[in-house]
N, C-alpha and C positions, 0 to 999 in steps of 0.2 A: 884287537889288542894282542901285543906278543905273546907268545906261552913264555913260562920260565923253566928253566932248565934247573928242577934241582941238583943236579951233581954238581954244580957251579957254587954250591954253600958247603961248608967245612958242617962239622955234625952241630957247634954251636949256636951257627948263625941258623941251620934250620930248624933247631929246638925253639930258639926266638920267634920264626916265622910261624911254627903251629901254634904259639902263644895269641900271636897278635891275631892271626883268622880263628880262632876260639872266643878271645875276647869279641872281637868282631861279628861270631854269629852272635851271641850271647845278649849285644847291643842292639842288635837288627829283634830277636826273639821281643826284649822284654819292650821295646820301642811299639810291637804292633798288640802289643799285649795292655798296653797304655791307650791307644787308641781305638781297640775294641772297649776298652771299659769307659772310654769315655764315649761313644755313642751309644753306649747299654745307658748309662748315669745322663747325660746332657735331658734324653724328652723328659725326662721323671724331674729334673732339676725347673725344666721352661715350664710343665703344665702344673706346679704346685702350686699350691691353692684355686684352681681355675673355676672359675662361676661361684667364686665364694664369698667375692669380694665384690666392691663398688655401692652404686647406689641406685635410687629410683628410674634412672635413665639410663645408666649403662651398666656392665657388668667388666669390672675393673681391677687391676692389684695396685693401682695408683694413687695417689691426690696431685692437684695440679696448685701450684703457687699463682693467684691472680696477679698479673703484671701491673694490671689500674690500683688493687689498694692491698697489695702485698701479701694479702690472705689467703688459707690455703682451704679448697672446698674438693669436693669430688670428684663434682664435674663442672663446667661452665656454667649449664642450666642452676644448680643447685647455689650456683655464686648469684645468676642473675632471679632467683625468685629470692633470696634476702634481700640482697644488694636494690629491688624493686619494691619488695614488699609497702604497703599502705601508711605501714607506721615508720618509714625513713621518710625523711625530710628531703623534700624534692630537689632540693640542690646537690644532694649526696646519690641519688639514685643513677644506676650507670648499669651495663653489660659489659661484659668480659670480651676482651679482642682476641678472639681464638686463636690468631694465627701469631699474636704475639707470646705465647707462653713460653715462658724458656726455663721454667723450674718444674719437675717433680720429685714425688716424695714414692719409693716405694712403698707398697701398704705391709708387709712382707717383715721388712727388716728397717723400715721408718730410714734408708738415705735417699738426703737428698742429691741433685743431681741435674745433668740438663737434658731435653728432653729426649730421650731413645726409647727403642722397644724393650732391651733386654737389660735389666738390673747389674749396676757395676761393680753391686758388692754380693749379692746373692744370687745371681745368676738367672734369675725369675724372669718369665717376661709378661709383662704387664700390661701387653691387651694382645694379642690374638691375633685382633686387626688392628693396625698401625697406620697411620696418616702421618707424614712428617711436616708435610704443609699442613693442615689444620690443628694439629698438635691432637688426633684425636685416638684414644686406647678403646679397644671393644674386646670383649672376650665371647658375647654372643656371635658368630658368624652368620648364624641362620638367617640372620635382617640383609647379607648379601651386600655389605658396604660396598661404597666406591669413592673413587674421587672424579668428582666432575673438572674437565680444567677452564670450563666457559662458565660454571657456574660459580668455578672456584670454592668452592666446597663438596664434602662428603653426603652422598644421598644412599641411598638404602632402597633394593629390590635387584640389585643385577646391571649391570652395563648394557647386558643384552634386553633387557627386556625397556629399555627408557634410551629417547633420543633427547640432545640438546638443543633448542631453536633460537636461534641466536638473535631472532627478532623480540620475540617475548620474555629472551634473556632468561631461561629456565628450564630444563629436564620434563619432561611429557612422557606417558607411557607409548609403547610404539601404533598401539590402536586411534591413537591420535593423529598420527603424523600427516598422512596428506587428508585431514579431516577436518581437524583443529581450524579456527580462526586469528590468526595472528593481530598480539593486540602489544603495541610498544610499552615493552615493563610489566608483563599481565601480571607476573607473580608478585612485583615487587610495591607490594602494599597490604594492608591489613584485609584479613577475612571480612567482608561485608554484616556479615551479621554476631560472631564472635570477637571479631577486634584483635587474633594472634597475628602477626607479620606472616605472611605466608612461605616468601622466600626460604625464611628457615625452620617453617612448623617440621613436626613431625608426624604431622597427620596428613592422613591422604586428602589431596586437592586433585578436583575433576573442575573442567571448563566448559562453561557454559555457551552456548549458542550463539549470544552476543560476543564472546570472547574475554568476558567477565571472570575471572577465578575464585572459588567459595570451598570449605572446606568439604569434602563428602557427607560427612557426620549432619551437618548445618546446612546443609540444601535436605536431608533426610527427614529434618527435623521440621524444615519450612513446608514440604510437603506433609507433613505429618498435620499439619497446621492449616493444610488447606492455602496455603501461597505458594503461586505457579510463576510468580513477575522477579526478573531480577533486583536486588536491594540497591541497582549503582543505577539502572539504566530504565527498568520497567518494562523491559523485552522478555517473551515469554520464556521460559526455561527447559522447555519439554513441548512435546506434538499437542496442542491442545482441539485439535477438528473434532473431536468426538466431544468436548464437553461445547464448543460453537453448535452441533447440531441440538442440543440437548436445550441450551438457549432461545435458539430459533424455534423450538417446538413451545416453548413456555411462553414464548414473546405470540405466536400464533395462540395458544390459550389463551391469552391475556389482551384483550383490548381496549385502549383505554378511554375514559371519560370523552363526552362532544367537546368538550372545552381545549384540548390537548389532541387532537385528531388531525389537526393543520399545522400542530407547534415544530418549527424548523431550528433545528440547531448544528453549531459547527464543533465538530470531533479533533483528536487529533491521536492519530493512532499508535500506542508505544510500540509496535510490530514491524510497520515498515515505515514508519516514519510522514504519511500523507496526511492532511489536513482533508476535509471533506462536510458538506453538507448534507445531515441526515434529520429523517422523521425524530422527533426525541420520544422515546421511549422508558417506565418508569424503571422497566429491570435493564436495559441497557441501548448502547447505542453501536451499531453494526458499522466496521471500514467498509467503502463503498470498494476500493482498492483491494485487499488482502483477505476479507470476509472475517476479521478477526475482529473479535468484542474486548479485546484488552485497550479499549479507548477512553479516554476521558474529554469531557466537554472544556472548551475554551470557552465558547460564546455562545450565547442565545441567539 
């Protein structure tokens, strides 16, 4: 840039020129003085109310307007346990399309609004973690949201610690990955023994042997119960040789009546799937194939 040459100005026009670079720093001064106080004020404005708000599922400053019957709930969940509930008449009963929401309601300052992070009248921002595809607000972060783009929805525990198989069309922890048994759609059906849709429970799902998927809680519980057989298929769920030796020792205690000493029958094994001819026996009948007792008889 040129220098200027002040003798080049008569006294008045340089009294004018120290006017206007005064006013000039004066502008520059209170300009940065504005925008330190607005990063002092902005996180105090985002984090008010945080974790003080929402509901059973999530921790929120939101409500969201359901797009299917216009009402406004917490969260989705909270829409689909009325919306489900025993005492609606089964024609009325429905779930909330997540990805179609396009109203909330700040909890903060009650505008409504269409769906963002940060509040357009009180500056608030109303979940912490923000999904814009599932329309979904969290203000807890410790559950390590994400968004899946194969499962197309938000799963919870880290990116890093969960792979997507795009065979069984669902997120696996990575202790799974070259272990798991790949089974077309594993996730996408009801828990075998509780009946919640898995694909979108919130509870943790482990997979079984078969490649059957069951809630963790509800395989805990089946063991708890003394059932080792899957609820879909009859395949064992776990190593069972120690409880086959324990069998074969009780079946050698046990022998039975003259009348049943010759008695032949045909097995059919839930383990590995062979059919076979065995001695029949009163406490069980032995795979001649796989050595496993989880058989049941066809035929005499």
């Amino acid at each position: 840039m040129a220098e200027v040459d002040m003798k080049s100005f008569d006294p008045q026009e340089f009294r004018l020129f120290q006017q206007i670079g005064s006013c000039s720093q004066h502008f520059n001064e209170d300009f940065i003085f504005s925008e330190e106080s607005m990063n002092v004020e902005t996180p105090q404005i985002l984090d008010k109310g945080l974790m003080e708000y929402g509901c059973l599922h999530y921790r929120r400053r939101c409500h969201i307007r359901a797009p299917c019957c216009n009402e406004v709930f917490d969260c989705r969940h909270c829409h689909n346990e009325v919306k489900n509930n025993i005492n609606v008449d089964q024609k009325h009963r429905h779930d909330m399309p997540r990805h179609e929401v396009k109203q909330v309601i700040c909890s903060l300052c009650g505008t409504e609004q269409e769906v963002q992070q940060v509040c357009i009248n009180c500056g608030v921002c109303m979940g912490k973690y923000f999904c814009e595809t599932c329309k979904l607000f969290d203000d807890d972060t410790s559950k390590k949201q994400y968004h899946c783009d194969g499962c197309g929805i938000c799963r919870i525990g880290g990116p890093e610690n969960f792979f997507h198989c795009y065979k069984c069309g669902c997120c696996y922890s990575n202790l799974l990955k070259n272990s798991h048994p790949c089974v077309e759609g594993a996730m996408h059906h009801d828990c075998p023994v509780c009946f919640e849709f898995l694909f979108e429970s919130r509870s943790d799902v482990t997979v079984l042997p078969c490649g059957h998927t069951i809630h963790e809680s509800c395989l805990k519980e089946m063991r708890d119960h003394y059932q080792y057989a899957c609820p879909l298929c009859s395949k064992s769920v776990c190593d069972m040789s120690k409880v086959w030796e324990k069998i074969d020792m009780e079946i050698a205690a046990t022998p039975m009546p003259e009348p049943y000493l010759n008695k032949m029958v045909w097995i059919l094994c839930n383990d590995c799937g062979k059919s076979s001819e065995v001695q029949f026996h009163v406490v069980a009948q032995k795979c001649l194939n796989c050595k496993s007792y989880n058989t049941r008889q066809t035929r005499s």
